[in-house]
C-alpha positions as CSV (number, residue, x, y, z in Angstrom):
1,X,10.2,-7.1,3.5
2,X,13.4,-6.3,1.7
3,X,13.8,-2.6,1.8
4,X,14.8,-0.7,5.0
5,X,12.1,1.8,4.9
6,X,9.6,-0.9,5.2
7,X,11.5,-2.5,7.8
8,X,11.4,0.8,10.2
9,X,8.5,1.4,9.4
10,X,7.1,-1.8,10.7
11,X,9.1,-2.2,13.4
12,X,7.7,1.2,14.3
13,X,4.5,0.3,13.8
14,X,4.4,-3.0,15.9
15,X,5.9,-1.0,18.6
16,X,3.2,1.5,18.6
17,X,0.7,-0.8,18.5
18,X,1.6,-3.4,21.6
19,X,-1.2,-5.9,22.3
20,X,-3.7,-3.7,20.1
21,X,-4.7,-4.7,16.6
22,X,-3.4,-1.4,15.8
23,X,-2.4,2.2,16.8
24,X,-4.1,4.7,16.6
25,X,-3.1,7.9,14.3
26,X,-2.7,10.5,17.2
27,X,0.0,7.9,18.3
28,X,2.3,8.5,15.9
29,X,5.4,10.7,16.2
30,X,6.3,12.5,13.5
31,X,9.8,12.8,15.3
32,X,10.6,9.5,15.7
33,X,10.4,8.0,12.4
34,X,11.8,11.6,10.3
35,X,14.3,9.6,8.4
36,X,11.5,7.9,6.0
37,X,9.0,10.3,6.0
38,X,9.6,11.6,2.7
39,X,8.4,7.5,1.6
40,X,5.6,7.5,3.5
41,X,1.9,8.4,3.5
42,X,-1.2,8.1,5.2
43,X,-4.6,6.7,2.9
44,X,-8.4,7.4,4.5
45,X,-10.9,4.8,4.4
46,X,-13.9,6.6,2.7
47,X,-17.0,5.3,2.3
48,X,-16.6,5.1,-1.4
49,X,-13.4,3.2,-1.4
50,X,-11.5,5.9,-3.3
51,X,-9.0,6.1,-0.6
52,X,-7.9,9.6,-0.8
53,X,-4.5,10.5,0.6
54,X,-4.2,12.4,3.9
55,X,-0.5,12.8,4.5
56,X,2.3,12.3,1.3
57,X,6.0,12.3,2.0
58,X,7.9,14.2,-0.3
59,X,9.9,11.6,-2.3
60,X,6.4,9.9,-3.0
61,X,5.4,13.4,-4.4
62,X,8.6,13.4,-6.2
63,X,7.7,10.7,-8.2
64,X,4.8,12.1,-10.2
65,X,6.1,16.1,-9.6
66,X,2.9,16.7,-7.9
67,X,1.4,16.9,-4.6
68,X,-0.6,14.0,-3.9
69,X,-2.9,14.9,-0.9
70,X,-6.0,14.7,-1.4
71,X,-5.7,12.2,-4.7
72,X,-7.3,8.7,-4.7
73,X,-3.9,5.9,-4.0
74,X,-5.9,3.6,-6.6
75,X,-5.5,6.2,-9.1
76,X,-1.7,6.3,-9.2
77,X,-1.8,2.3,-10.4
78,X,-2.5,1.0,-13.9
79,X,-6.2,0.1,-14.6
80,X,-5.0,-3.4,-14.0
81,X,-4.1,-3.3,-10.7
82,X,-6.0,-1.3,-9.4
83,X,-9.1,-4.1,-7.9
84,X,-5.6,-6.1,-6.6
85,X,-4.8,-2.9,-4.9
86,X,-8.5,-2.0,-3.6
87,X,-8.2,-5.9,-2.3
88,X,-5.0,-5.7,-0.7
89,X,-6.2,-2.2,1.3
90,X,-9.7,-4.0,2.1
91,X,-7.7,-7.1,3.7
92,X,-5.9,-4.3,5.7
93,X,-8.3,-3.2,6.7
94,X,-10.8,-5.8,7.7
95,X,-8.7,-8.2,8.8
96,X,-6.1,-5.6,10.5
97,X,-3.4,-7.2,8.9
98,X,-0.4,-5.9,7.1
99,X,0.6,-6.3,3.7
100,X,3.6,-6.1,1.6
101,X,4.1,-5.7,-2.5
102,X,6.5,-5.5,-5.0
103,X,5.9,-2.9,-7.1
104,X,7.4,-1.6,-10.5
105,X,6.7,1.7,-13.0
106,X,8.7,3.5,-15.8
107,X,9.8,7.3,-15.8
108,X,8.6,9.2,-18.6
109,X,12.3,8.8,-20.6
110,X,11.4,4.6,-19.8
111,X,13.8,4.1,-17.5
112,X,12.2,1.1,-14.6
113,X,12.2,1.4,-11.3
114,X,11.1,-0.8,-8.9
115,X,9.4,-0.4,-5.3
116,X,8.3,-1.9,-2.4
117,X,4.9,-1.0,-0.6
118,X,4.0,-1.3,2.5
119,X,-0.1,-1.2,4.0
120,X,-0.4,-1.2,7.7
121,X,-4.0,-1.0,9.6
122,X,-4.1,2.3,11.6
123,X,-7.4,3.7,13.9
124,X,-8.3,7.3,14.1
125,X,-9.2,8.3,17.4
126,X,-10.2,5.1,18.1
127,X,-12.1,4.1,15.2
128,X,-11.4,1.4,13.3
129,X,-11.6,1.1,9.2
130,X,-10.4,5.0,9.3
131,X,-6.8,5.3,8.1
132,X,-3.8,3.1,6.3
133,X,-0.7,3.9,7.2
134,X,2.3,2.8,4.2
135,X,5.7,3.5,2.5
136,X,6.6,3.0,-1.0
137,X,10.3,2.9,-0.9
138,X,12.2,2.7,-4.4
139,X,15.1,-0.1,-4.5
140,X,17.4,2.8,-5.0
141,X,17.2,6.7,-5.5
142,X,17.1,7.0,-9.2
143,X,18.9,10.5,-10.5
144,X,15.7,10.9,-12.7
145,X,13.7,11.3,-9.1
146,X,12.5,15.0,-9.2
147,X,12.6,15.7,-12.9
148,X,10.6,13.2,-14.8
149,X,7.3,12.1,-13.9
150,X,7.0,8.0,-12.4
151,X,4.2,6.3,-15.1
152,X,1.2,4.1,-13.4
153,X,2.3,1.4,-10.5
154,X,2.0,-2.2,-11.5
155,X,2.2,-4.8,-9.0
156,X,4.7,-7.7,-9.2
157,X,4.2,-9.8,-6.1
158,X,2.5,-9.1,-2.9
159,X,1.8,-11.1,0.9
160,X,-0.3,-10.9,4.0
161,X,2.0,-10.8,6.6
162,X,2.0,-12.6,10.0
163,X,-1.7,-14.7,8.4
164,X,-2.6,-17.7,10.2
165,X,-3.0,-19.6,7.5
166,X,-1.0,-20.2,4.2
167,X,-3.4,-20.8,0.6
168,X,-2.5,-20.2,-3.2
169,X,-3.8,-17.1,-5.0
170,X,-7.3,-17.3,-6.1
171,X,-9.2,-15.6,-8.7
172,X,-10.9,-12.3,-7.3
173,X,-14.3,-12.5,-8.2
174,X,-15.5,-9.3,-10.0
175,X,-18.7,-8.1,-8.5
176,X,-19.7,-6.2,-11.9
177,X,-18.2,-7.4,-15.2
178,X,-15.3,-5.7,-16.8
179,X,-14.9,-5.6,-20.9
180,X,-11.7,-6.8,-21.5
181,X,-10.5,-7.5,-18.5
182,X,-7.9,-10.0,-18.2
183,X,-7.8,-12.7,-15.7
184,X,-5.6,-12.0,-12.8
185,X,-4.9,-13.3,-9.3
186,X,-6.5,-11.6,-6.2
187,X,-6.1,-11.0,-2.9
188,X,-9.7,-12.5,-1.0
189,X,-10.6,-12.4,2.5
190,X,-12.9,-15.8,3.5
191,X,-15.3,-15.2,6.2
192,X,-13.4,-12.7,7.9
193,X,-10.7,-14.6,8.0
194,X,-7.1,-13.6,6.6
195,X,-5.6,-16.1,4.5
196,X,-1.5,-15.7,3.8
197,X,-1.9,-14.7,0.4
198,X,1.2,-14.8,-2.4
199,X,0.6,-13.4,-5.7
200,X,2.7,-12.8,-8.2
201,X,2.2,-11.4,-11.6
């Protein structure tokens, strides 16, 4: 992690959590982390894997001039990405592991931006494979932020932290055939098990 959002977040996270796999959302103080709320959000694990947005911070709203409760977080990346992304939350998620990606998009006037994203395993109530808490924090605040909308998200790198083990990226295996889709590295989870995964694209 590069970006000091991520980094508090994190650390927050790690010291909600304890000897758990992860905290729970009621654990969470709103309080205690108020200085990067506005980069963070909250994404619910539905049982159609659109993973709608519960919670949005307001600079993540900023970046598209809209609200984004209640919006799917795969539709805000390019149709590229967007299988890497449903990967990366599905390795949160099952494997209760966190994840961390570079991320890049253009402002409507084509002016790049880049970002870091954050994915950490949360439990609602107790349940497991319920909520994902994250930040997307830009590299710095651009003076565009507010006025012109942010294009798709494309991914530029992205890692399983604190994995037991350490393996290339391998080709995600498409469970239906895409037309002119172009090959691209995947996160994969292999019998349950987290592998430390590095793409980069």
């Amino acid at each position: 992690m590069r970006h000091q959002v991520s980094k508090d977040l994190f650390a927050y996270w790690r010291e909600l959590k304890g000897a758990r796999s992860a905290p729970d959302r009621s654990d969470i103080d709103p309080g205690k982390i108020r200085h990067i709320l506005a980069d963070t959000f909250i994404i619910e694990v539905d049982a159609d894997r659109a993973f709608p947005l519960r919670l949005s911070g307001t600079r993540v709203n900023a970046l598209w001039l809209r609200e984004q409760k209640g919006g799917s977080f795969l539709d805000l990346w390019s149709a590229d990405d967007r299988q890497s992304v449903s990967a990366a939350l599905t390795t949160v998620i099952d494997g209760v592991a966190p994840v961390v990606a570079g991320v890049k998009t253009r402002a409507e006037n084509d002016a790049r931006l880049e970002l870091e994203l954050l994915l950490l395993p949360l439990r609602y109530f107790g349940k497991t494979h319920a909520r994902v808490l994250g930040a997307l924090s830009p590299v710095y605040q651009p003076d565009w932020l507010g006025y012109l909308s942010a294009g798709p998200l494309e991914l530029i790198s992205m890692r399983v932290i604190g994995a037991p083990s350490v393996r290339s990226g391998v080709p995600f295996r498409r469970s239906e055939p895409i037309e002119n889709a172009r090959p691209r590295p995947r996160l994969v989870v292999y019998d349950g098990v987290n592998r430390d995964v590095d793409i980069r694209f």
